[in-house]
C-alpha positions in Angstrom: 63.8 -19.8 -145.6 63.0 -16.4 -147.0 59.2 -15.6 -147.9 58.9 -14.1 -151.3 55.1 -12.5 -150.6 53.2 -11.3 -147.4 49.7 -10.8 -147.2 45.9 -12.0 -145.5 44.2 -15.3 -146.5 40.5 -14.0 -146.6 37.2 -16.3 -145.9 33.9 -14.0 -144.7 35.3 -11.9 -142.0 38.2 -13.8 -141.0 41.5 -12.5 -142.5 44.6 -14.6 -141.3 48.0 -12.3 -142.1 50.5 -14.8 -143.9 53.6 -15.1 -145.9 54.7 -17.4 -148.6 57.6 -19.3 -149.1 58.8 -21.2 -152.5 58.2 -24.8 -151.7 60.1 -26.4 -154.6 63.7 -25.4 -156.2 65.2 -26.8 -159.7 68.0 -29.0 -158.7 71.5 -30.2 -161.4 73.9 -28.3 -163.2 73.8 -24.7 -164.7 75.0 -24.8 -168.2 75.9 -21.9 -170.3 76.7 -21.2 -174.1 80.0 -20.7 -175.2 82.3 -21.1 -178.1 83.1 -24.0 -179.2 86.1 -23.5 -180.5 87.9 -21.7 -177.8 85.9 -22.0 -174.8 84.6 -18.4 -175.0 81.8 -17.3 -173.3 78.5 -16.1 -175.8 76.9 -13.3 -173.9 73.3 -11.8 -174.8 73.1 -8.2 -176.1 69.9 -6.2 -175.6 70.1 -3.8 -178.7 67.3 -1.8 -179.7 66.4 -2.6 -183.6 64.7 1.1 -184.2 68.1 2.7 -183.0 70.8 0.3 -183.0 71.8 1.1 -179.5 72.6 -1.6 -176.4 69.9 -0.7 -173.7 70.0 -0.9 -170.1 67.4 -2.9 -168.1 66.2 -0.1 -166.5 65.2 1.2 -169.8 63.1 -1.5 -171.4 59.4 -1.9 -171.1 57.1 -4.2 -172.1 54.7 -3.9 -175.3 52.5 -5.5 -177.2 52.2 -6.0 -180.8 48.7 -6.1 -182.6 47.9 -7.8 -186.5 48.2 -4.6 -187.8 52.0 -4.2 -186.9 50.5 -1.4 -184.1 52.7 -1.3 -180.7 51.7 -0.7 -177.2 54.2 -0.2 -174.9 53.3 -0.3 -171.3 55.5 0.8 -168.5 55.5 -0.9 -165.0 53.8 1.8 -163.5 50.7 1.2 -166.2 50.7 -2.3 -164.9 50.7 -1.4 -161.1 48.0 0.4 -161.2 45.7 -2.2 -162.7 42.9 -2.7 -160.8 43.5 -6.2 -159.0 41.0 -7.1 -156.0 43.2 -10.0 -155.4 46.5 -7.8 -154.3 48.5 -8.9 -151.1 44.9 -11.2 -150.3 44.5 -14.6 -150.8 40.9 -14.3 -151.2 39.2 -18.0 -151.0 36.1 -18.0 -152.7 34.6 -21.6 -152.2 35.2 -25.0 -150.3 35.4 -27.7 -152.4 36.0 -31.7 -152.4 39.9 -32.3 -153.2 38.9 -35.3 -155.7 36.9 -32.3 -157.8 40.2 -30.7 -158.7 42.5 -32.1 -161.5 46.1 -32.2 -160.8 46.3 -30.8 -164.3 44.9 -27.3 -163.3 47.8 -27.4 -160.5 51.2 -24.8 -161.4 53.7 -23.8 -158.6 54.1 -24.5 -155.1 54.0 -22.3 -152.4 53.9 -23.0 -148.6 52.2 -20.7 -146.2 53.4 -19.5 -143.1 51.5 -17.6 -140.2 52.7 -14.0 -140.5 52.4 -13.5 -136.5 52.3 -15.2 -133.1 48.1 -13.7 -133.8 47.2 -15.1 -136.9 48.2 -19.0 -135.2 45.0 -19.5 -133.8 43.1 -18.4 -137.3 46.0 -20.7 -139.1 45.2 -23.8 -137.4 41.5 -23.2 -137.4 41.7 -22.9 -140.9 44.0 -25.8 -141.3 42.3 -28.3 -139.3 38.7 -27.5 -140.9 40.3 -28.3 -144.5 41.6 -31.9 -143.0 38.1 -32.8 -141.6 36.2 -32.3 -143.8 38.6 -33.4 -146.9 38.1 -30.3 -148.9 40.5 -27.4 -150.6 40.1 -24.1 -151.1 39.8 -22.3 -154.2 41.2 -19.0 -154.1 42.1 -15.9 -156.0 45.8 -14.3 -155.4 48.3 -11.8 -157.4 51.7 -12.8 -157.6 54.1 -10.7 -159.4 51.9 -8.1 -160.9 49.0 -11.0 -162.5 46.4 -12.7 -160.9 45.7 -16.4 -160.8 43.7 -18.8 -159.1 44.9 -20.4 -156.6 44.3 -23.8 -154.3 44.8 -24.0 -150.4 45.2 -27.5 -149.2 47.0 -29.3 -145.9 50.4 -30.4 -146.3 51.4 -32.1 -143.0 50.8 -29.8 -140.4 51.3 -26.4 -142.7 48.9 -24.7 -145.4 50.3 -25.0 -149.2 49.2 -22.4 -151.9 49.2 -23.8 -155.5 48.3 -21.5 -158.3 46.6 -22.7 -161.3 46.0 -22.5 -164.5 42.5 -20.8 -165.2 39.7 -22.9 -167.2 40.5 -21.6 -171.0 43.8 -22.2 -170.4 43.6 -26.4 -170.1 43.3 -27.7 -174.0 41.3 -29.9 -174.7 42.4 -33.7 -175.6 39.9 -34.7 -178.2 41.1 -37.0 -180.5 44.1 -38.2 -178.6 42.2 -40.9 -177.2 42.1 -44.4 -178.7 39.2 -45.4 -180.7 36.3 -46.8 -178.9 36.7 -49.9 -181.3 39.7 -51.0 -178.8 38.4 -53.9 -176.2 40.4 -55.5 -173.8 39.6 -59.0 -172.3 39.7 -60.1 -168.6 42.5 -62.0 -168.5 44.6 -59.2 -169.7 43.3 -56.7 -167.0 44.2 -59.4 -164.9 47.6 -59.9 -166.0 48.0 -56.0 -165.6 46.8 -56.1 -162.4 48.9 -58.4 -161.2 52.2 -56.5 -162.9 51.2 -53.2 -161.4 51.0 -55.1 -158.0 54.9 -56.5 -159.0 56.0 -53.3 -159.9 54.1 -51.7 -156.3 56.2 -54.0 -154.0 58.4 -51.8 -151.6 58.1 -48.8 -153.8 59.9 -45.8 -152.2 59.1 -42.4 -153.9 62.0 -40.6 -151.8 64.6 -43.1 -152.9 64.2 -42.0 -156.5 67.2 -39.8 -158.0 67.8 -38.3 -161.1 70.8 -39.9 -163.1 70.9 -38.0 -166.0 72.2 -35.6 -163.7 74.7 -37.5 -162.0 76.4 -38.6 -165.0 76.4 -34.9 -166.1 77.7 -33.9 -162.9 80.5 -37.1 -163.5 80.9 -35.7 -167.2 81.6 -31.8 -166.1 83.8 -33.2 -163.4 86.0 -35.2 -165.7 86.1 -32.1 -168.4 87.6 -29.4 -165.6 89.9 -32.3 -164.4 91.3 -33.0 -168.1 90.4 -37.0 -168.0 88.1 -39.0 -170.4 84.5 -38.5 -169.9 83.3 -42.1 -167.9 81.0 -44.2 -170.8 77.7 -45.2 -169.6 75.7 -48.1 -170.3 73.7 -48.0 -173.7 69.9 -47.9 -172.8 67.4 -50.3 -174.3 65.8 -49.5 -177.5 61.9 -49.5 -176.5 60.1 -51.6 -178.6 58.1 -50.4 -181.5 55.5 -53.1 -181.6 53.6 -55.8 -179.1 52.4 -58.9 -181.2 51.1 -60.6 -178.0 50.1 -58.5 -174.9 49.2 -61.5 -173.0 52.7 -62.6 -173.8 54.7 -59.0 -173.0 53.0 -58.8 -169.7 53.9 -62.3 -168.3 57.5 -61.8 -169.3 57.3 -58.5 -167.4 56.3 -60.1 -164.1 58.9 -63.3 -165.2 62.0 -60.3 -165.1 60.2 -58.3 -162.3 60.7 -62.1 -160.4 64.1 -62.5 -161.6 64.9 -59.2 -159.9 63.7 -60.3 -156.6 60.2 -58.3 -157.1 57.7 -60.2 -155.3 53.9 -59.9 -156.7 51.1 -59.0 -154.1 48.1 -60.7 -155.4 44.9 -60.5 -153.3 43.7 -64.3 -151.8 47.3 -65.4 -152.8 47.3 -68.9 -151.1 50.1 -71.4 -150.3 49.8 -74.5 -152.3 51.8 -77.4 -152.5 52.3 -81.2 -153.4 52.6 -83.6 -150.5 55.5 -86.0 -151.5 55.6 -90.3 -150.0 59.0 -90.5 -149.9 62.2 -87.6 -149.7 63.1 -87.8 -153.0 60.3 -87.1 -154.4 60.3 -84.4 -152.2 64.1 -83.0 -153.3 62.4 -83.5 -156.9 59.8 -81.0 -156.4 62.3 -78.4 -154.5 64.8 -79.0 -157.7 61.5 -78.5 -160.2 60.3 -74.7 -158.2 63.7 -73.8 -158.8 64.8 -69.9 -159.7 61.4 -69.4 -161.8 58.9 -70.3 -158.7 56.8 -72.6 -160.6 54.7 -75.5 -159.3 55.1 -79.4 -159.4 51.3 -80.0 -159.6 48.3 -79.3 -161.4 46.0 -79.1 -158.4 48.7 -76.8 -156.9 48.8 -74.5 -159.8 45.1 -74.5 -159.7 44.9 -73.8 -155.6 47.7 -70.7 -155.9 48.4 -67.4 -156.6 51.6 -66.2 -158.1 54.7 -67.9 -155.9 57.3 -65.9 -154.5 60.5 -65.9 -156.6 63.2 -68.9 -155.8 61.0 -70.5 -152.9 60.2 -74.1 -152.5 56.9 -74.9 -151.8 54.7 -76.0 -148.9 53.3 -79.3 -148.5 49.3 -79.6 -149.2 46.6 -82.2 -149.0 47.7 -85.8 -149.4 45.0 -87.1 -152.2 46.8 -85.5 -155.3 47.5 -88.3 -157.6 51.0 -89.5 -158.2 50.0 -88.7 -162.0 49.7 -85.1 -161.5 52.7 -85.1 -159.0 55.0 -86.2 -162.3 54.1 -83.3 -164.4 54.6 -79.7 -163.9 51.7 -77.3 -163.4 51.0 -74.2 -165.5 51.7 -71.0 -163.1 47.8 -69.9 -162.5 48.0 -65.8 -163.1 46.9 -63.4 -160.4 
């Protein structure tokens, strides 16, 4: 991997000489503009609009335009020899708690290499103090010419360097929130709960993929081979309106089930009905059926949320033939 900056990560009197290397790339397919009508490529022009004239790169500097119509133009020699503290130094200026940062002052990703076979020692000192005792380190550092802060933190077994945004440059989110008037009873927290547990089971961040780029890759393919672009399955129109939450939610976990989610509710027990004879028993396997609900009352009332298309365990033997004869209500998580 190639390191796009070298430098020293700074704390008191310990200087640690480091490089960094990008730690994220944009993946999918590079599009261009062209012409519609024939194919033809649209290229940019850089044309000067005081003289009319197509300017090299080499020639173009960078200026700023006041209220008053005024221009400054500044070359990049005016912006090298800014004064930056910061330059080729990582300079930390405090240890904090990681929970005290919000994700939404992080920007890019950088991770951080020892420089030498000399700064090791420094690099894992460094390293293994930030794991112990749970904190980051918020830093200064000038990347391309501007400075920004900055945020060390342990990755694994390397150092990771994310620059942020500074404090005036987070809005603010008044008035996006919903009005305090809003309440939002138990059972629906529960119900949530519960859902967010369904959704949870066997998640694998790393198995996620991005298909809007593999049907563009699929549609690009089929264009340069001359064949009909493949047709893809219409999404679902979100709806614009929930009547009943209480309702929406349940018929989330009921198709999370149908799936073959399985819900993870804490103190989930196995509950049952205990049947006298084997038919009554094949009843109550035939009644749990593909929706996982429960024969009984008292089992209802004695469960958590069953595991899709299981039969059911047997439990104590002084339910009442009554209850055994009508189907229980699932009891929600």
């Amino acid at each position: 991997m190639r390191s796009m900056w070298k430098g020293a990560i700074g704390f008191g009197l310990v200087s640690i000489q480091v490089k960094l290397y990008p730690a994220t790339e944009e993946r999918g397919v590079k599009l261009h503009q062209v012409h519609a009508a024939d194919g033809g490529r649209i290229r940019m022009k850089r044309v000067c609009e005081q003289c009319g004239k197509q300017i090299d790169y080499a020639d173009i500097a960078k200026g700023y335009e006041d209220v008053d119509g005024r221009t400054a133009v500044l070359t990049d020699d005016d912006l090298t020899q800014l004064p930056l503290p910061s330059k080729q130094l990582i300079d930390v200026i405090a240890f904090v708690d990681a929970d005290e940062i919000d994700p939404l002052r992080l920007s890019r990703a950088y991770y951080v290499g020892a420089d030498s076979p000399a700064a090791a020692k420094p690099y894992v000192l460094l390293r293994e103090a930030l794991a112990d005792s749970g904190r980051v380190a918020v830093s200064k550092v000038a990347l391309r010419t501007r400075e920004s802060l900055a945020l060390l933190r342990v990755h694994e077994d390397v150092l990771v360097l994310h620059t942020m945004h500074w404090p005036d440059e987070i809005r603010a989110a008044g008035g996006l929130a919903p009005s305090d008037k809003v309440t939002v009873r138990s059972q629906e927290l529960k119900m949530a709960t519960s859902l967010m547990d369904t959704l949870s089971e066997d998640f694998d961040l790393d198995s996620l993929h991005d298909d809007y780029q593999a049907a563009l890759d699929e549609l690009v393919t089929a264009r340069l081979e001359g064949k009909a672009p493949p047709s893809g399955a219409e999404a679902e129109p979100a709806p614009d309106n929930v009547v009943d939450l209480m309702s929406a939610l349940q018929a989330s976990i009921d198709a999370r089930e149908g799936e073959g989610g399985r819900p993870r509710a804490k103190g989930a027990a196995k509950s049952g009905a205990k049947k006298s004879t084997a038919k009554k028993t094949s009843a109550a396997k035939e009644g749990t059926g593909s929706t996982g609900r429960r024969t009984t009352k008292t089992a209802a009332k004695k469960s958590a949320t069953p595991k899709s298309g299981r039969t059911t365990k047997t439990a104590k033997s002084t339910q009442s033939k009554s209850a055994e004869r009508q189907p229980a209500r699932r009891k929600h998580a």
